[in-house]
Backbone bond lengths (Angstrom), bond angles and torsions (degrees), N, CA, C in turn:
res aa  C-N    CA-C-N  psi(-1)  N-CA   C-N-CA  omega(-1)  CA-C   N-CA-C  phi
1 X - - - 1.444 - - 1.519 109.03 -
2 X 1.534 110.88 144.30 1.588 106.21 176.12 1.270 107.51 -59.75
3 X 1.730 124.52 149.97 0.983 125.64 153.63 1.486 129.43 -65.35
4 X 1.189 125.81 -15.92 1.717 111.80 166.45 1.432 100.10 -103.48
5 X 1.700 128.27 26.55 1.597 102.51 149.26 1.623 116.49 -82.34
6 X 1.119 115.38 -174.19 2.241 115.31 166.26 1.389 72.00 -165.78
7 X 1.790 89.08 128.11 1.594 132.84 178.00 1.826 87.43 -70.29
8 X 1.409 120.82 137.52 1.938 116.10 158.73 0.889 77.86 -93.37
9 X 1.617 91.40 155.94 1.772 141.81 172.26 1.004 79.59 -63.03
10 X 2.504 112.39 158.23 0.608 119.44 173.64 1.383 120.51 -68.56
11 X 1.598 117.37 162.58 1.351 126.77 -161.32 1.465 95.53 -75.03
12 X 1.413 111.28 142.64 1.626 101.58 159.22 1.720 108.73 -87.00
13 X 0.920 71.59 153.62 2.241 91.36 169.68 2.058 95.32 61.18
14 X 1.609 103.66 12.42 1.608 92.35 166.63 1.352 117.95 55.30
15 X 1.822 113.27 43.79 1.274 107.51 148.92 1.458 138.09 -91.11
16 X 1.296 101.95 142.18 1.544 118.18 -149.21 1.630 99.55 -105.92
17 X 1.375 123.90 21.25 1.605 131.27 176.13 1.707 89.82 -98.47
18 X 1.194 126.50 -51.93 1.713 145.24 -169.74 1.895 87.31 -44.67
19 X 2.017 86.34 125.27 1.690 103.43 160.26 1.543 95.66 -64.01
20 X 1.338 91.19 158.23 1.580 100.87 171.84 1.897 114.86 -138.41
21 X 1.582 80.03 41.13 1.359 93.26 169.24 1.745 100.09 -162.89
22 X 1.155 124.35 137.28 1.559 127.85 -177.77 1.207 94.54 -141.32
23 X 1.193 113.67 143.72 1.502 148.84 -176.31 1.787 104.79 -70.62
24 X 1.218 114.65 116.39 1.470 92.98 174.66 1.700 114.17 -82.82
25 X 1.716 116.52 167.65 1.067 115.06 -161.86 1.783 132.37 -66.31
26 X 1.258 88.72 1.23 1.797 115.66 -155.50 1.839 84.05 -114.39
27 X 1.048 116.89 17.17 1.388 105.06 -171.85 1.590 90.81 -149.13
28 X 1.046 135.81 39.53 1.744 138.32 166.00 1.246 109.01 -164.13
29 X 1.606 111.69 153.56 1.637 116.01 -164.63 1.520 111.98 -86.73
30 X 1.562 118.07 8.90 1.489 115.42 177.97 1.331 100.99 -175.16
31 X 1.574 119.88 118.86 1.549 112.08 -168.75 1.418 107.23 -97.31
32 X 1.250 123.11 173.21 1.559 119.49 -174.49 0.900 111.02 -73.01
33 X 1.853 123.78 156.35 1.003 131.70 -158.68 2.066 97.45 -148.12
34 X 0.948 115.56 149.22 1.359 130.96 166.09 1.733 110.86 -45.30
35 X 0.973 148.91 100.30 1.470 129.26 151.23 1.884 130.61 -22.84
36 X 1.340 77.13 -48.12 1.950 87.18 -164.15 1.736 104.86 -124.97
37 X 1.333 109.33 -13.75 1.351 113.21 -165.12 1.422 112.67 124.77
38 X 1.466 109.27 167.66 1.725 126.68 -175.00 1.746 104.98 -83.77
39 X 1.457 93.38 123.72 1.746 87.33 165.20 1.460 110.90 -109.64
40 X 1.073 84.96 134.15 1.895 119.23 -161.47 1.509 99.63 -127.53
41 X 1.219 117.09 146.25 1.603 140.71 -166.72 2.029 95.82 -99.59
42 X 1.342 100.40 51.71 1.368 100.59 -176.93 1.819 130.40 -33.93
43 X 1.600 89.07 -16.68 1.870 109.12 -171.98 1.551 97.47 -53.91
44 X 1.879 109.66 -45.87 1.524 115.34 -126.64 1.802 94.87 -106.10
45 X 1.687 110.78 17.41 1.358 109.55 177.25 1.471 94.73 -92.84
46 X 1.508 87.36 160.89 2.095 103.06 -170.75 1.446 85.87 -79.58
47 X 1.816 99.69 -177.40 1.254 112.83 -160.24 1.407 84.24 -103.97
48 X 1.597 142.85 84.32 1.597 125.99 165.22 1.719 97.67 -122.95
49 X 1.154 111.21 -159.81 1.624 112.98 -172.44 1.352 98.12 -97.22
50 X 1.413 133.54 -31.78 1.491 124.62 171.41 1.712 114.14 -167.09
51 X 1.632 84.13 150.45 1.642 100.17 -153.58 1.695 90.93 -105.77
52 X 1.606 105.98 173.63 1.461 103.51 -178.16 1.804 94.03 -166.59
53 X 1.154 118.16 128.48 1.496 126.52 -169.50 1.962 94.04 -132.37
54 X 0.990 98.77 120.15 1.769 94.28 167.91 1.749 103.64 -124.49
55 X 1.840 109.19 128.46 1.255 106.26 -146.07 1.639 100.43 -120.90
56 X 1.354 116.74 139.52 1.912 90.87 165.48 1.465 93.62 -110.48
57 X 1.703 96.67 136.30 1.473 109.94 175.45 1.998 119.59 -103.77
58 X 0.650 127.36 176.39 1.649 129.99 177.75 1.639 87.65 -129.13
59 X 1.049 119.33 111.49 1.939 121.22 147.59 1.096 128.27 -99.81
60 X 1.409 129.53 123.12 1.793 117.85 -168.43 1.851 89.42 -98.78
61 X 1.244 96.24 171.86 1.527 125.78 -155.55 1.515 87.05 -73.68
62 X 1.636 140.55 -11.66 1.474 113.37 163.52 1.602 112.26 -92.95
63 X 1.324 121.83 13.28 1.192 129.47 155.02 1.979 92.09 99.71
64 X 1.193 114.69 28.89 1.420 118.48 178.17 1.895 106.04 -83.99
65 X 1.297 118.91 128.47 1.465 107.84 166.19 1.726 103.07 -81.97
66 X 1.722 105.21 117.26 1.587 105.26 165.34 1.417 121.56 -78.24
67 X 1.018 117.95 -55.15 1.433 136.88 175.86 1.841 116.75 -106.85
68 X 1.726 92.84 132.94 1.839 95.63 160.23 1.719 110.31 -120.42
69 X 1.073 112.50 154.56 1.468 105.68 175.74 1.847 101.05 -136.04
70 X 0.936 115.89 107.57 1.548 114.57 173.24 1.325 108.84 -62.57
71 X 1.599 128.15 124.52 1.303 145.82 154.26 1.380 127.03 -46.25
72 X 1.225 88.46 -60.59 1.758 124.84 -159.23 1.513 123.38 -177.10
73 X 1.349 114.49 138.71 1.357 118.74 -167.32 1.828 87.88 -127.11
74 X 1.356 97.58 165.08 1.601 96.17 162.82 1.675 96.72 -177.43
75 X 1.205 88.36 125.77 1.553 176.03 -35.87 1.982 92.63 -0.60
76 X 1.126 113.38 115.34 1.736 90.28 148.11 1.297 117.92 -60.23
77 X 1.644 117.56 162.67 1.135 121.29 164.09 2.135 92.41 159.64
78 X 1.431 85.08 159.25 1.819 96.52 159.76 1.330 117.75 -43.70
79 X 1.153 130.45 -38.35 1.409 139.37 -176.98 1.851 118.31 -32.05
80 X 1.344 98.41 -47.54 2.102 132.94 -163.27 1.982 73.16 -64.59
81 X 1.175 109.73 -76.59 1.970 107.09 -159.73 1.449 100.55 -41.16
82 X 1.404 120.45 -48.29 1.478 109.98 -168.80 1.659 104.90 -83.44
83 X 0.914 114.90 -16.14 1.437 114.83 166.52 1.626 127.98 -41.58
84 X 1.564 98.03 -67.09 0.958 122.10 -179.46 1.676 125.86 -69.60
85 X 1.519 105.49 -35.87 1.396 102.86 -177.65 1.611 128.95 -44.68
86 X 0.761 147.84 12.90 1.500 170.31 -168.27 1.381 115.74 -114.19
87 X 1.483 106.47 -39.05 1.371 112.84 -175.69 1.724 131.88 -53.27
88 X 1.546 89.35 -42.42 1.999 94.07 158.33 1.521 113.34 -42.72
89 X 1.084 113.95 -52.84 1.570 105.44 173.11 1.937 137.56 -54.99
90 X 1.214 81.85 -4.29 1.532 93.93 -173.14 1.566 99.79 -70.78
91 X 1.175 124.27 152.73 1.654 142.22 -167.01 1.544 100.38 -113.03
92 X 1.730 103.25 117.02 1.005 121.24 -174.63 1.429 138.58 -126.70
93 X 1.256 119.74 116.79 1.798 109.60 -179.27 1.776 97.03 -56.41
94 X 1.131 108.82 159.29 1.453 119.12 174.60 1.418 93.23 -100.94
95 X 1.378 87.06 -179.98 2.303 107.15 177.78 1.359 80.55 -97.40
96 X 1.606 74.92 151.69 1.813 131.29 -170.78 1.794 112.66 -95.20
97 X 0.769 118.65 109.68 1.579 116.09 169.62 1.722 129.93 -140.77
98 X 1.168 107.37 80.31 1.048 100.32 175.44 2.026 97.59 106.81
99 X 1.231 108.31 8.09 1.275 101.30 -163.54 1.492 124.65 80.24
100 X 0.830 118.62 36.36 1.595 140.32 -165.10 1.705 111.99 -150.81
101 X 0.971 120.76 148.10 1.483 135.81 -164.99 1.509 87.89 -101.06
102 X 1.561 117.55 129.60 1.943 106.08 -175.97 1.835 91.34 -144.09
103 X 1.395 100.62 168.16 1.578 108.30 164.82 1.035 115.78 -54.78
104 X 1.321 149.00 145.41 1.603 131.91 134.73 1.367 128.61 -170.02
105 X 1.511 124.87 151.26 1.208 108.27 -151.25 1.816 105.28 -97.87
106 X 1.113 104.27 176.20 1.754 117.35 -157.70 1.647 103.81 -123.20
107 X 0.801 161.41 96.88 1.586 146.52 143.15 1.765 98.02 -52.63
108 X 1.588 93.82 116.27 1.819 84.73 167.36 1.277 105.50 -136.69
109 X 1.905 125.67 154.47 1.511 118.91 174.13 1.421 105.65 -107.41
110 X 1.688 114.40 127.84 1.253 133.72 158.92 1.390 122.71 -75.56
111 X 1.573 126.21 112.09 1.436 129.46 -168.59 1.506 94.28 -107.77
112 X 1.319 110.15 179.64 1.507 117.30 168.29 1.319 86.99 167.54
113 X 1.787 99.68 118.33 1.653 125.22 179.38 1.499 101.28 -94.68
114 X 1.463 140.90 91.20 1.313 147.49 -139.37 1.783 79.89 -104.88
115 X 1.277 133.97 -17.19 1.533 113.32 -172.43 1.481 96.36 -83.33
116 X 2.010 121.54 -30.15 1.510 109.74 -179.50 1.641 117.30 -68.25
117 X 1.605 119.88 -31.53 1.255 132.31 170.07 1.628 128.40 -59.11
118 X 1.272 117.67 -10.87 1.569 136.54 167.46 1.712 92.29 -73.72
């Protein structure tokens, strides 16, 4: 297998639209990026002064997030899953390669300073 592809985890519910090969990020000239920002289930964060989620995402070349995989949350807790579920919906430029719109995956960190949001 090439080294700048990464196989996605299997699909849940077996969709068969999902690349099944993404570019890793160290291997394209501009990785995806949010349009407007991350949508996050802001309800389902704990009550501390600041949260921190580091996520690996899969983006296909129409800028769709297929896959999330939570890393790490901190605070741990149940909180990070309901957090995140929303996040497929977020609107996304895809990665850049070559001048071309391509698969590829993202490691990104989600902050939220909950003492500036009071």
């Amino acid at each position: 297998m090439d080294a700048d592809l990464d196989q996605a985890p299997p699909a849940a519910g077996g969709d068969a639209s999902l690349a099944t090969s993404y570019l890793s990020a160290e291997s394209v000239d501009q990785g995806p990026a949010p349009d407007l920002g991350w949508l996050i289930d802001e309800a389902a964060l704990p009550q501390v002064p600041r949260v921190r989620l580091l996520l690996r995402l899969w983006v296909s070349e129409r800028g769709r997030i297929d896959r999330v995989m939570l890393m790490e949350a901190d605070p741990p807790g149940p909180w990070a899953d309901r957090a995140i579920e929303p996040l497929p919906d977020t609107l996304m430029r895809p990665a850049q390669r070559g001048g071309k719109a391509v698969p590829a995956t993202a490691v990104v960190e989600i902050t939220a300073d909950l003492e500036s949001m009071r």
